[in-house]
N, C-alpha and C positions, 0 to 999 in steps of 0.2 A: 538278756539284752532287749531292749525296749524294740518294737517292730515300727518307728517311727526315725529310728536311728542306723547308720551303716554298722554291717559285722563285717565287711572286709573290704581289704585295698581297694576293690575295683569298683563297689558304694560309696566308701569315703570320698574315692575320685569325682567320681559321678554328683554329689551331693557338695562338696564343697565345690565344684565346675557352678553348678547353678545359683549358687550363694554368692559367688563372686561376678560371675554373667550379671547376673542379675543387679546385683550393687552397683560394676562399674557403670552397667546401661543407666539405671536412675542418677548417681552422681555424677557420672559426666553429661549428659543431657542435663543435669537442673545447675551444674557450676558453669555450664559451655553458654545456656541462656541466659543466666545472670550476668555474666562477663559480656553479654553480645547483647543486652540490654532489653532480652524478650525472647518469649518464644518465635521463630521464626523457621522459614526453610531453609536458612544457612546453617544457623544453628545445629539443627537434627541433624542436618549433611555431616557437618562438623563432628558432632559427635559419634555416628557411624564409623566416621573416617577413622578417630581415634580411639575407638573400641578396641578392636585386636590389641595394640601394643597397651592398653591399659590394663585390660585382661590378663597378658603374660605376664604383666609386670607386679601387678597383683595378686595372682595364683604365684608364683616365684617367692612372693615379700611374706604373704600370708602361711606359705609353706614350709619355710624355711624359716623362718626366724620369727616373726607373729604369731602364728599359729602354736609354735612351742614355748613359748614364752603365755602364751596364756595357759597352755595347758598347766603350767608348772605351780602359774598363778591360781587357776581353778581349785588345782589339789592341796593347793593351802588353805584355801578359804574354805571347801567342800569337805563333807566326812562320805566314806564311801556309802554311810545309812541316809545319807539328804537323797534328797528326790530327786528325779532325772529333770525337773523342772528347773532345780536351783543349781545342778550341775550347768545345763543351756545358758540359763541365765546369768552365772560366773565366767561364764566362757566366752558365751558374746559380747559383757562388757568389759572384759579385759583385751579382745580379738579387737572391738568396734576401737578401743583405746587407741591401742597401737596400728592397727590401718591407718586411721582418721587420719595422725601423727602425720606419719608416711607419706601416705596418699594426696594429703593438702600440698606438701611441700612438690611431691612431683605431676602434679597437675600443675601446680602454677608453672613449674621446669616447665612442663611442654607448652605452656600458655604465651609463654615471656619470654623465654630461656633460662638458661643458670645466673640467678643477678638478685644482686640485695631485697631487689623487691618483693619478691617471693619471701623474704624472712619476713619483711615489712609489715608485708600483707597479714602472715599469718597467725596471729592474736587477730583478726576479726572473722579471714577465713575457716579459722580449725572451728572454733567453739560451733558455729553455724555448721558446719560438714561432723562435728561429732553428733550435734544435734538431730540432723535428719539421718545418719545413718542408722542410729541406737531405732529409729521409730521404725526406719523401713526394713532392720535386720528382726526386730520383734515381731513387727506387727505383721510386715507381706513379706519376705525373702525367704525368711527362716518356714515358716509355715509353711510355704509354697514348698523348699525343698525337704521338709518330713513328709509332705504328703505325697511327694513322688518317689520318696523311699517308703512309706508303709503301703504304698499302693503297689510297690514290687515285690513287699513281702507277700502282700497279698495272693498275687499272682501266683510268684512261687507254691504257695499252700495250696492254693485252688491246683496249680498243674498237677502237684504229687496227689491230692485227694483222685483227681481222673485217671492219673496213669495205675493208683491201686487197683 
C-alpha cells in the first residue's frame, strides 16, 4: 500500500473528512458569492452557516452511494498492474462526476428551495461546479489530504524506529 494512501477505516475516515471539508468550504464559499454577486461579508457568514449541514450531507451522499459507484467504475477502467496515479485519477473523476451531479442540485435546494428552478438552472450550474471541483480535488484538496496521511505514516515509522 502506497504511504500517501489510508490502510484502514479510521484513515480512510480521516482522509476522505478532509477531502470533503475541504471541497464543501471552497464550493460553497465560491457558489454562495456568485449567487450574492461578490465576495463579501455576508457571503463568508453565509457560507460558514451552511457548512455543517453541507458537509453531512456530502460525507453521507459520497459514502454511500458515490463513493461506491465510483469505486466499481475505477475497477473497470483500472488493471490492478496501473499505477496508484491512474487508480486516483479514475477515481476522482468518476467521484467528482457524481458529487458535482448531486451537489449542484442540493445547493440550489438550500439556495431557493425545492422548485423547478434548481433543474433550470442546472445545465449552466453543473458544468461550471464540475469544472472547478475536478481543478480543486487534483490540484489542492486531494494533495493536501495525501500529505496528511503520508505525514502520519510517517510518524508512525519515526515512533516505532524510537520505541526499538
Amino acid at each position: 500500500m502506497e504511504k500517501c494512501m489510508p490502510r484502514n477505516g479510521k484513515e480512510g475516515l480521516l482522509y476522505g473528512s478532509i477531502i470533503c471539508a475541504l471541497t464543501c468550504i471552497f464550493m460553497a464559499t465560491i457558489n454562495i458569492c456568485i449567487n450574492m454577486g461578490g465576495v463579501s461579508g455576508k457571503a463568508i457568514i453565509t457560507s460558514l452557516k451552511v457548512f455543517p449541514l453541507v458537509f453531512i450531507i456530502a460525507m453521507i451522499i459520497e459514502t454511500f452511494i458515490v463513493g461506491k459507484i465510483a469505486n466499481k467504475l475505477m475497477n473497470v477502467f483500472t488493471a490492478p498492474t496501473d499505477s496508484l496515479n491512474a487508480h486516483i485519477l479514475f477515481r476522482t473523476f468518476f467521484t467528482v462526476i457524481g458529487m458535482s451531479i448531486i451537489m449542484t442540485n442540493v445547493g440550489g435546494s438550500l439556495a431557493s428551495g425545492l422548485n423547478i428552478e434548481v433543474l433550470k438552472n442546472f445545465p449552466i450550474c453543473w458544468p461550471r461546479n464540475f469544472c472547478l471541483v475536478i481543478f480543486l480535488e487534483l490540484l489542492i484538496v486531494q494533495p493536501i489530504a495525501r500529505t496528511v496521511i503520508k505525514t502520519m505514516h510517517k510518524n508512525d515509522v519515526d515512533n516505532v524506529t524510537l520505541s526499538a
